[in-house]
KOLTI-835393 format. One line per field, with one value per atom (N, C-alpha, C): x, y, z; residue in one letter. Coordinates in steps of 0.001 Angstrom, whole numbers. Example, Ala and Ser with C-alpha at 12.3 -4.5 7.8 and 13.67 -1.06 7.14 Angstrom:
BEGIN
px c(13190,12300,13200,12850,13670,12900)
py c(-5690,-4500,-3300,-2250,-1060,30)
pz c(7800,7800,7800,7080,7140,7870)
resn c(A,A,A,S,S,S)
This chain:
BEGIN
px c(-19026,-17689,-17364,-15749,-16107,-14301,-13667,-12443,-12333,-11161,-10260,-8493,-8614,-7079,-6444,-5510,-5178,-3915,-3662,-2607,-1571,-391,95,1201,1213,2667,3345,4864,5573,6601,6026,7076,8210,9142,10536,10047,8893,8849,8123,8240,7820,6376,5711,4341,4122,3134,2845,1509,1050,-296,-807,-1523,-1958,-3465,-3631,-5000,-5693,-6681,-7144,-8727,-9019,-10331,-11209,-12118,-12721,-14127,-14206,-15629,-15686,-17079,-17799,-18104,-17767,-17897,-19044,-20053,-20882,-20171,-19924,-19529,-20101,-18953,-19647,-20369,-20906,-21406,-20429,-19131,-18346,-17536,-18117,-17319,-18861,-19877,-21129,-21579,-21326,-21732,-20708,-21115,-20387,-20049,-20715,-20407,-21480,-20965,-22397,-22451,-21607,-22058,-23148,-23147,-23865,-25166,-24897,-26020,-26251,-27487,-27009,-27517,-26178,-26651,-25133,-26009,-24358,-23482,-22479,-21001,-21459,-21095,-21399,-20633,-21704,-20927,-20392,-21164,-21126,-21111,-20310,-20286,-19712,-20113,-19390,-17790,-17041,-15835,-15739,-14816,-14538,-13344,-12538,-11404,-10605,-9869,-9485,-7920,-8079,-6724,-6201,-4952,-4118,-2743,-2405,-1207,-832,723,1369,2047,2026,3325,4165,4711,5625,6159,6513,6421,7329,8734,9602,9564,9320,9444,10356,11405,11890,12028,12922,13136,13867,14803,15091,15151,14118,13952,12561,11717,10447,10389,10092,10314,9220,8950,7382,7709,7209,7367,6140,5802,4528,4567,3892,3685,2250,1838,519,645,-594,-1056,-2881,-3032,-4170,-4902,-5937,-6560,-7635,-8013,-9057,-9663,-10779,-11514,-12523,-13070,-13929,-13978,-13267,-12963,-13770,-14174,-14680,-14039,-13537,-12663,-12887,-12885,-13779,-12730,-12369,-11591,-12319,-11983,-12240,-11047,-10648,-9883,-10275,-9165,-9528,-8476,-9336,-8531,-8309,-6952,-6278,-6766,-6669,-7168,-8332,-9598,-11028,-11068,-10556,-10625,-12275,-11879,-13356,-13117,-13799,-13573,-13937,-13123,-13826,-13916,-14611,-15194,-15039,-13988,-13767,-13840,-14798,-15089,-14493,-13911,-13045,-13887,-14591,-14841,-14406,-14122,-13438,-11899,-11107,-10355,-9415,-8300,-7526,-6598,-6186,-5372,-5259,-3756,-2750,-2110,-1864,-1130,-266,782,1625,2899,3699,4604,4946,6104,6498,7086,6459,6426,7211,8388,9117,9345,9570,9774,10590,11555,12404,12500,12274,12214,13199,14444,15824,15603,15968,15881,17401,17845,19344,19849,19120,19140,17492,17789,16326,15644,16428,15814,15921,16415,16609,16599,15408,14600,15308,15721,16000,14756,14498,13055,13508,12939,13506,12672,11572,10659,11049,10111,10528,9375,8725,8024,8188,8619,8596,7114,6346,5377,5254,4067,3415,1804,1433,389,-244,-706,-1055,-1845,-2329,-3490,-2680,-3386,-2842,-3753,-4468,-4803,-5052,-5604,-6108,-7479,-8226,-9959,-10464,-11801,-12508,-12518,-12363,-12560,-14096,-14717,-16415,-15995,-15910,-15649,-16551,-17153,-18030,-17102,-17544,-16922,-17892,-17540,-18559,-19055,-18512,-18978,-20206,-20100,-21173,-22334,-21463,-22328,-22542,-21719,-21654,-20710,-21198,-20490,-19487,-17994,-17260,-16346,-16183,-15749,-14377,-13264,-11865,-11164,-10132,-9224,-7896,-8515,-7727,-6006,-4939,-3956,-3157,-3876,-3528,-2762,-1906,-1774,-638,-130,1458,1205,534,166,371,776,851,-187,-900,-1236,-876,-1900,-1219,-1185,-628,-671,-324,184,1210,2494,3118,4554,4776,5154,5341,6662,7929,8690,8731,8800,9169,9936,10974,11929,12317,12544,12207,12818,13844,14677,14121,14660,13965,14933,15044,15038,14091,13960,12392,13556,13751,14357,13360,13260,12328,12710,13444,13675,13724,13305,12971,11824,10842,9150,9780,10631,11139,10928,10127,9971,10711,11257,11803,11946,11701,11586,12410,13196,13980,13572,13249,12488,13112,13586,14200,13547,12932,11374,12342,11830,12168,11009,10932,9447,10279,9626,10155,9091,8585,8298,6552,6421,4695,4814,4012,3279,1967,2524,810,-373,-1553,-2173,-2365,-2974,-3096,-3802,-4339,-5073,-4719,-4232,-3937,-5096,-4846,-6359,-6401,-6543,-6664,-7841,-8367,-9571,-9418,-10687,-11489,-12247,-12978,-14283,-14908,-14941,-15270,-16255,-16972,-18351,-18018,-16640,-16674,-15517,-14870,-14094,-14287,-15446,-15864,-17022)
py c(7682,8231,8716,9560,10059,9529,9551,9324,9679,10440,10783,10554,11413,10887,11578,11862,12720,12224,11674,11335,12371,12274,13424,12337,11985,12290,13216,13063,14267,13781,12599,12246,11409,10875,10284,9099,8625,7079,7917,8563,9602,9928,9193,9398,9261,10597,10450,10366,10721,10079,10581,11305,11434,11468,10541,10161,10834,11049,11067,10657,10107,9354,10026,9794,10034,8987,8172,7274,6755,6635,6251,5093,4006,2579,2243,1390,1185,59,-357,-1321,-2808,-3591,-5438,-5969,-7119,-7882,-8474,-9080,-9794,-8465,-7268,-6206,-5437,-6148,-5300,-5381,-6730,-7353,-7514,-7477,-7934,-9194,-10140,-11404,-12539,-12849,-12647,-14751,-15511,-16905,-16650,-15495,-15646,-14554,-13371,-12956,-11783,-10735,-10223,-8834,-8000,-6952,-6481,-4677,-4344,-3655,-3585,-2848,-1354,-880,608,1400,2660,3720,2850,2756,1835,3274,3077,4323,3845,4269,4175,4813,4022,4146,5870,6179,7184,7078,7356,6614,7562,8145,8864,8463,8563,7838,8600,8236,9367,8195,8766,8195,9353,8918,9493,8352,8448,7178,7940,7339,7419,6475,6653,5465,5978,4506,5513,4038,4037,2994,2872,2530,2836,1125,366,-795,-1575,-1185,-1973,-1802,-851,-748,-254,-807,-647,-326,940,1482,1811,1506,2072,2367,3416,4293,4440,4129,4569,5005,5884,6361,6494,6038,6307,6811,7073,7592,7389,6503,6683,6619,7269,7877,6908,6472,5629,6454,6844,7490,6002,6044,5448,3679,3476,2187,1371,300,-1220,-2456,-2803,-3744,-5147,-5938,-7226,-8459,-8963,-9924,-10883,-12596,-13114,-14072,-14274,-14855,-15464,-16595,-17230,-16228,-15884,-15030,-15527,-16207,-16620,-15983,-14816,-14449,-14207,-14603,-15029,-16112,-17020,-18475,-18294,-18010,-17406,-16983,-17955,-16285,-14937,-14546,-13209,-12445,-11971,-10792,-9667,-9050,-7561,-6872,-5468,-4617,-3431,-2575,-1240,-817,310,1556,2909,3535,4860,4924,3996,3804,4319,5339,6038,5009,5250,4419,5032,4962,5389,4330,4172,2991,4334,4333,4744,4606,4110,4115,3688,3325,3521,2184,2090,581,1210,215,215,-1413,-751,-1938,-1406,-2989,-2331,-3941,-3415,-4868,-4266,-5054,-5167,-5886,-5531,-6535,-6623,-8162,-8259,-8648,-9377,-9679,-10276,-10381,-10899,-11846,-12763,-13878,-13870,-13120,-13064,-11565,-11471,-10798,-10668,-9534,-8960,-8491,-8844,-8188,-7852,-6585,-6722,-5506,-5781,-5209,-4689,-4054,-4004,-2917,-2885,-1948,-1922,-849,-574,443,471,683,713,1453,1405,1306,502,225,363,1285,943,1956,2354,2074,3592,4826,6222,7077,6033,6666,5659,5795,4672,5041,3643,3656,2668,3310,2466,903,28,-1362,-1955,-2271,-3209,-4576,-5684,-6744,-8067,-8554,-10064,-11171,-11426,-13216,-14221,-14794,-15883,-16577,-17099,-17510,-16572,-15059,-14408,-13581,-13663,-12603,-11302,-11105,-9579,-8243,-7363,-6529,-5369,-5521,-4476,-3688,-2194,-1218,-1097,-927,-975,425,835,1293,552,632,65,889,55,1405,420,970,320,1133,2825,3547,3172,3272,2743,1125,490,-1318,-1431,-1892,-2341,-3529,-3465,-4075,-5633,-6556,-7955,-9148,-9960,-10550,-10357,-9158,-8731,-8449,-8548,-8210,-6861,-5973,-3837,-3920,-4789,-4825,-5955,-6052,-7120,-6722,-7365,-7242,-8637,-8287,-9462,-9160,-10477,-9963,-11565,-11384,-12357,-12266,-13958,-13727,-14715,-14037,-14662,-14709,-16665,-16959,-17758,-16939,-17418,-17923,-18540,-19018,-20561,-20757,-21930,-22198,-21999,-22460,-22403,-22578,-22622,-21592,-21663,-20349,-20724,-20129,-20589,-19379,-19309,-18272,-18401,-17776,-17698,-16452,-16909,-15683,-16159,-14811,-14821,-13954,-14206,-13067,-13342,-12070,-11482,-10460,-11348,-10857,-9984,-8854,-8886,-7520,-7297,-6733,-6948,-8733,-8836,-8982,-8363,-8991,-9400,-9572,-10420,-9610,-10074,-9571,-9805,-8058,-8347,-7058,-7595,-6402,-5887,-4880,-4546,-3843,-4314,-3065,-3539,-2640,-2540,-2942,-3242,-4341,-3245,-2125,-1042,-2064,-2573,-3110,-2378,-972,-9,-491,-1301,-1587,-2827,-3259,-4433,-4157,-2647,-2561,-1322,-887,540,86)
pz c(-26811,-26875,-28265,-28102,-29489,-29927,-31165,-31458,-32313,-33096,-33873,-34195,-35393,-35617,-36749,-36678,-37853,-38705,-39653,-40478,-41678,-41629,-42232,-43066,-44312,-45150,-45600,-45115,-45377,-46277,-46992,-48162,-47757,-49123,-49032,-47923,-47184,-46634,-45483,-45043,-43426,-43901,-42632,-42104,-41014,-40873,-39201,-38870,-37487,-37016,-35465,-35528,-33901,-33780,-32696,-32008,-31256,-30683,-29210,-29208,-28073,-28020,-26188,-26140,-24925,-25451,-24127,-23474,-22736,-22521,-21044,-21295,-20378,-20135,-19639,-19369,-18648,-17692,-16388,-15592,-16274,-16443,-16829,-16101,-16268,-15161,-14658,-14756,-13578,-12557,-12851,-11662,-11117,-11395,-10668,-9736,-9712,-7896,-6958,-6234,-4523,-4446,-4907,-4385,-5247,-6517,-7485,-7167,-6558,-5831,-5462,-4039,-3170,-3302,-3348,-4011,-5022,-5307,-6779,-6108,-4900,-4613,-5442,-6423,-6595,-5523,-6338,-5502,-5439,-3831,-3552,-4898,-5316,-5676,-6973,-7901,-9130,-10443,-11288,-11797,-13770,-14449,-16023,-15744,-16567,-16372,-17794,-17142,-17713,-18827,-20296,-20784,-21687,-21309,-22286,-22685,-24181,-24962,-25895,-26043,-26966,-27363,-28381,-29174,-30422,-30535,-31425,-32204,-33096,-34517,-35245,-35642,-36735,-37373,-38868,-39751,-40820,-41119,-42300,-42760,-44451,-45049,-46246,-46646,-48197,-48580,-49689,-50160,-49060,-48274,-47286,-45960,-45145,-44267,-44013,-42605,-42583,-40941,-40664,-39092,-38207,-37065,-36534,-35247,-34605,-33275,-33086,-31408,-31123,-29954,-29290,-28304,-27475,-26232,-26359,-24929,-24315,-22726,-22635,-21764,-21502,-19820,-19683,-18681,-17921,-17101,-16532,-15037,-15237,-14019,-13747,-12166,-12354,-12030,-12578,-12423,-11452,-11991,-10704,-11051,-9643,-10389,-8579,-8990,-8082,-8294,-7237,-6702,-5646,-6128,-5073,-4488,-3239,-3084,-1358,-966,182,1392,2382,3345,4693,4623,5760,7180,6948,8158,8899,8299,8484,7873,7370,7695,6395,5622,4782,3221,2484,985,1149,214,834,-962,-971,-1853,-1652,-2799,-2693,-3676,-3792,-4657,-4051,-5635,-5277,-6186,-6056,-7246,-7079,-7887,-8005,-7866,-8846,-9348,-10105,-10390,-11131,-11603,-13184,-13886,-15144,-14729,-16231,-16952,-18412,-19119,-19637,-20126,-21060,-21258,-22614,-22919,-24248,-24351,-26169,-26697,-28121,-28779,-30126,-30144,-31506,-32140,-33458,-34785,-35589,-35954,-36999,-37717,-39161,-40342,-41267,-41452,-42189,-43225,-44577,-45924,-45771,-45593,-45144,-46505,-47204,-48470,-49488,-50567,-51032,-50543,-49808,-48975,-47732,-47142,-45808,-44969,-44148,-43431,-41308,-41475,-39679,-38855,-38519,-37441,-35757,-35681,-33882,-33581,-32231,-31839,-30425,-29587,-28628,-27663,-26294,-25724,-24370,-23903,-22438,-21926,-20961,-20543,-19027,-18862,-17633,-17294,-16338,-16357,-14980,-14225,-12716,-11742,-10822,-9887,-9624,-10034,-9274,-8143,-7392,-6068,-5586,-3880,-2844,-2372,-2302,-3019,-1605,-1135,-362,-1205,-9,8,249,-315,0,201,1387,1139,1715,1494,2052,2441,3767,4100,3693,2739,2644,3947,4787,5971,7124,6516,7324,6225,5161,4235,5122,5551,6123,5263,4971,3719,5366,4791,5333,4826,5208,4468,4912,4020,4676,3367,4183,2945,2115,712,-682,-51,103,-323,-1437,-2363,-3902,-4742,-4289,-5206,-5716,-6932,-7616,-8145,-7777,-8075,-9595,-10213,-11247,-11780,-13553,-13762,-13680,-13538,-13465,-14629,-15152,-15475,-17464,-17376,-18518,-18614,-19689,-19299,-19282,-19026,-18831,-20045,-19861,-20806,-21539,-23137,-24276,-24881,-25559,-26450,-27293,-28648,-29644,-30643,-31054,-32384,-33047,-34410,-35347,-36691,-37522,-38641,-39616,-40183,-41542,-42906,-43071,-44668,-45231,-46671,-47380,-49027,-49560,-50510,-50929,-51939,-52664,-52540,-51886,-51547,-49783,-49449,-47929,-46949,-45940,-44938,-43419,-43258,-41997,-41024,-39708,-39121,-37630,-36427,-35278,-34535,-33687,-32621,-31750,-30800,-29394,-28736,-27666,-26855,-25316,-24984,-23699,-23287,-21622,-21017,-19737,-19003,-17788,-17393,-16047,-14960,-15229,-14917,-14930,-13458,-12882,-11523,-11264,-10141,-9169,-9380,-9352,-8488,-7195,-6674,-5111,-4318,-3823,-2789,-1547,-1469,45,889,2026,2954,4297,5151,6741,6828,8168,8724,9825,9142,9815,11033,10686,11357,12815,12311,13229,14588,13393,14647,15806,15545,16377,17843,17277,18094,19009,18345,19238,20453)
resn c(X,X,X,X,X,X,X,X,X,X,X,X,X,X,X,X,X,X,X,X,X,X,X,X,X,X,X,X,X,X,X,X,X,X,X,X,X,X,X,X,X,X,X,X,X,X,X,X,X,X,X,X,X,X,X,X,X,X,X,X,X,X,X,X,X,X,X,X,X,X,X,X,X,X,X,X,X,X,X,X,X,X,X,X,X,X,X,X,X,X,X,X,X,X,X,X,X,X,X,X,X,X,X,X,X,X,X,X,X,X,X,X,X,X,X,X,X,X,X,X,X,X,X,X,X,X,X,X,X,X,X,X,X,X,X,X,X,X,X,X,X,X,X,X,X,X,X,X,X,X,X,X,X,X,X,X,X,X,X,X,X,X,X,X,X,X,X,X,X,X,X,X,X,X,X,X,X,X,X,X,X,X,X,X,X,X,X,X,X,X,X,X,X,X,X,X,X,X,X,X,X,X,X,X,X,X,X,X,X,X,X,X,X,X,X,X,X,X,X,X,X,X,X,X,X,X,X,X,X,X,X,X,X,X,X,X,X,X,X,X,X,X,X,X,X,X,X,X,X,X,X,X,X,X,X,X,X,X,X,X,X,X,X,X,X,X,X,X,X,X,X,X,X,X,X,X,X,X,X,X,X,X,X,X,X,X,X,X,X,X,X,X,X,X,X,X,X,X,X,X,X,X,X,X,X,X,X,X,X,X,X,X,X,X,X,X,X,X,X,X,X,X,X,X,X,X,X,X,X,X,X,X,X,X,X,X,X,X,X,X,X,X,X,X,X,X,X,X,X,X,X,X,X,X,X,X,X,X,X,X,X,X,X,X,X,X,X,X,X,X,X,X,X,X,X,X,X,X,X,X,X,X,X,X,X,X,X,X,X,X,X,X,X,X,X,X,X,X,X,X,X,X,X,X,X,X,X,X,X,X,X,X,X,X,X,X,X,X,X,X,X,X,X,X,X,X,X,X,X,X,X,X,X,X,X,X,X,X,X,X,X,X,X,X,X,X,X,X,X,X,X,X,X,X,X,X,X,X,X,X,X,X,X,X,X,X,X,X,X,X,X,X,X,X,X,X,X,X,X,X,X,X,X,X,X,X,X,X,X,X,X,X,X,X,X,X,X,X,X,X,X,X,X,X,X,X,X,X,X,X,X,X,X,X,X,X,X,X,X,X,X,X,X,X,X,X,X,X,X,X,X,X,X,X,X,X,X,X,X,X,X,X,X,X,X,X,X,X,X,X,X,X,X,X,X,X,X,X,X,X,X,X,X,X,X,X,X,X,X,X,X,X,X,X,X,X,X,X,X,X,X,X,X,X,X,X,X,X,X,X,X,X,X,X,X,X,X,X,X,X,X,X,X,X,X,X,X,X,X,X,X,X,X,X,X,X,X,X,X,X,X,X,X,X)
């Protein structure tokens, strides 16, 4: 892969910054297999992830104020991505591989650091984002109980990443005088979700 970036001061505290990157992933070993307990065949249609990234900043600094804006967008072709979980409705684990995967992240991260006085410091951050699944992808899935591999359709499109927060927001103060550091953070998390797989039970061959 290749990356760049270009930086510009335009004086009086103002600096700016723009990115862009492109590379090819090779697939890990915990998204290569089907069902890597039971045995070590890979997932159909196994492919290097594709990645393309971009960002913009901005940055104003003088004696009592220190400011940062960021902006980014990035691209995911390709994708393999492997879940195991217990499925109520075959009474079975089951093993599921998705490849050919679309996924967008983008959105915008700010900072702002206040000199309120010589000893006492304002901080307050903050990022709203998006993170999630922009098409619907064949399903590969194994029951542990048959080791039989079946093909279903993913309808995964819009899903959101799991297990991050999409919005944070964070104010703060940092006092530091006499040898004394003392610091107050107030954090705010909101729109993490689940993970989860959705998909119809084709099982063409059992009902034709």
């Amino acid at each position: 892969g290749a990356k760049g970036s270009i930086s510009f001061d335009a004086g009086r505290g103002h600096a700016f910054k723009i990115g862009v990157g492109y590379e090819w992933r090779p697939p890990m070993a915990n998204t290569a297999f089907i069902a890597p307990e039971i045995n070590n065949d890979y997932v159909a249609n196994l492919k290097d992830e594709h990645v393309f990234s971009s960002e913009f900043s901005y940055q104003f600094q003088n004696s009592w104020l220190h400011a940062n804006l960021n902006a980014y967008y990035s691209r995911l072709d390709h994708v393999t991505e492997w879940q195991c979980f217990y499925n109520d409705d075959e009474n079975s684990f089951t093993y599921v591989s998705m490849t050919g995967l679309k996924k967008e992240y983008y959105g915008l991260e700010a900072g702002l650091k206040f000199k309120l006085t010589s000893w006492l410091d304002f901080k307050t951050l903050g990022t709203i984002s998006e993170a999630k699944n922009i098409n619907n992808v064949t399903a590969n899935y194994m029951l542990s109980k048959s080791a039989e591999v079946y093909t279903d359709k993913a309808y995964v499109i819009d899903m959101r990443e799991s297990g991050t927060p999409l919005t944070v927001g964070s104010i703060g103060l940092d006092l530091h005088t006499n040898g004394w550091f003392v610091n107050l953070n107030a954090n705010y998390y909101d729109r993490i979700y689940l993970s989860s797989v959705s998909y119809t039970h084709l099982r063409a061959h059992e009902t034709g």
